[in-house]
C-alpha positions in Angstrom: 0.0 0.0 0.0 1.3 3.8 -0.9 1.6 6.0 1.4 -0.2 9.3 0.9 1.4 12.4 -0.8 1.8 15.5 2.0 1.2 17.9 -0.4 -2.2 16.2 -1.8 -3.2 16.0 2.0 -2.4 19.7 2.8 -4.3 20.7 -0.4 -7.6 18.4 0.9 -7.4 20.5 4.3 -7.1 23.4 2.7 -9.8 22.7 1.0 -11.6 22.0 4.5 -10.7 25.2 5.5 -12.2 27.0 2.2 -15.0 25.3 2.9 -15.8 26.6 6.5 -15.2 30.1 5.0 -17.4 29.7 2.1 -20.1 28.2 4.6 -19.5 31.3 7.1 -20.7 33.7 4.2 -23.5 31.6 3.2 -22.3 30.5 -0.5 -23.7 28.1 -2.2 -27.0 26.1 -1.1 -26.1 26.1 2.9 -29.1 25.7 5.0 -29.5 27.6 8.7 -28.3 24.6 10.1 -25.3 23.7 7.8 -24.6 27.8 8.3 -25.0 27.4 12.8 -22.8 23.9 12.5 -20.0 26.2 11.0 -20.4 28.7 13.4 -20.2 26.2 16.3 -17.7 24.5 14.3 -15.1 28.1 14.8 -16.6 28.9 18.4 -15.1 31.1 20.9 -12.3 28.8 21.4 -10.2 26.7 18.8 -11.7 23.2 19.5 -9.3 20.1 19.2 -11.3 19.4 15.7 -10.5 22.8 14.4 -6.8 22.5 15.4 -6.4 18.9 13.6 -8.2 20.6 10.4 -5.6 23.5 10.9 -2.5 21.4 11.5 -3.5 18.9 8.2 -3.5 22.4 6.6 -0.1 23.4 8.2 -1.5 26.4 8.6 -1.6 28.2 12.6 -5.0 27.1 13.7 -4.6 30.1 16.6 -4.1 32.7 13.5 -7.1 31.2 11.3 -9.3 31.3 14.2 -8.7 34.9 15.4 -9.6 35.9 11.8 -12.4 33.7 11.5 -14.0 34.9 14.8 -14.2 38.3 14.0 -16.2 37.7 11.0 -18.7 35.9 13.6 -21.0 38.9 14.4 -21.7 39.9 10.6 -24.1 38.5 8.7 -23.3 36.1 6.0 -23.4 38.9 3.0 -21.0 41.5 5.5 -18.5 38.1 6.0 -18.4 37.2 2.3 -17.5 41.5 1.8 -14.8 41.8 4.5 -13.5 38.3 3.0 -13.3 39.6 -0.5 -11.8 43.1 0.5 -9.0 40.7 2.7 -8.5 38.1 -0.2 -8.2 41.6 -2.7 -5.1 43.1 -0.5 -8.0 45.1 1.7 -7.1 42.8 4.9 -5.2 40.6 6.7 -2.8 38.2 5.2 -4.3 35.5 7.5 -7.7 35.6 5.7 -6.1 35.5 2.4 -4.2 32.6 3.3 -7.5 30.9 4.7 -9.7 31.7 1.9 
């Protein structure tokens, strides 16, 4: 049996990750309850779930979470704006990193 490539498995938890930020903002056909889950899922805290996705990533699951709390209080339209501003050189380099 092969082993598994690292850099096929960093690219799948990335893709995790650009998952939970698409969710956050409400893309695609995310229910309430998909929408809550993902919220839960970034929390107040960095949960030891969070931190595996973030270390599979190899990317600092502290970082990612500070910038994915504070999009926590907007509304899924005001997330996807502060995300595209970020990812457009309007942000942080975190958020551009995580989405």
């Amino acid at each position: 049996m092969r082993s598994a490539d690292p850099k096929a498995c960093r690219r799948l938890w990335r893709c995790v990750l650009i998952r939970a930020v698409l969710d956050l903002c409400g893309t695609g056909m995310i229910h309430r309850a998909e929408l809550r889950a993902v919220e839960l899922w970034v929390g107040d805290w960095p949960s030891s779930a969070f931190r595996d996705v973030c270390e599979n990533a190899d990317v600092d699951a502290d970082r990612i979470h500070a910038e994915l709390k504070r999009l926590l209080p907007l509304s899924p339209r005001e997330r996807a704006a502060e995300i595209k501003a970020r990812r457009h050189g309007n942000g942080a380099p975190e958020m551009r990193d995580a989405a």
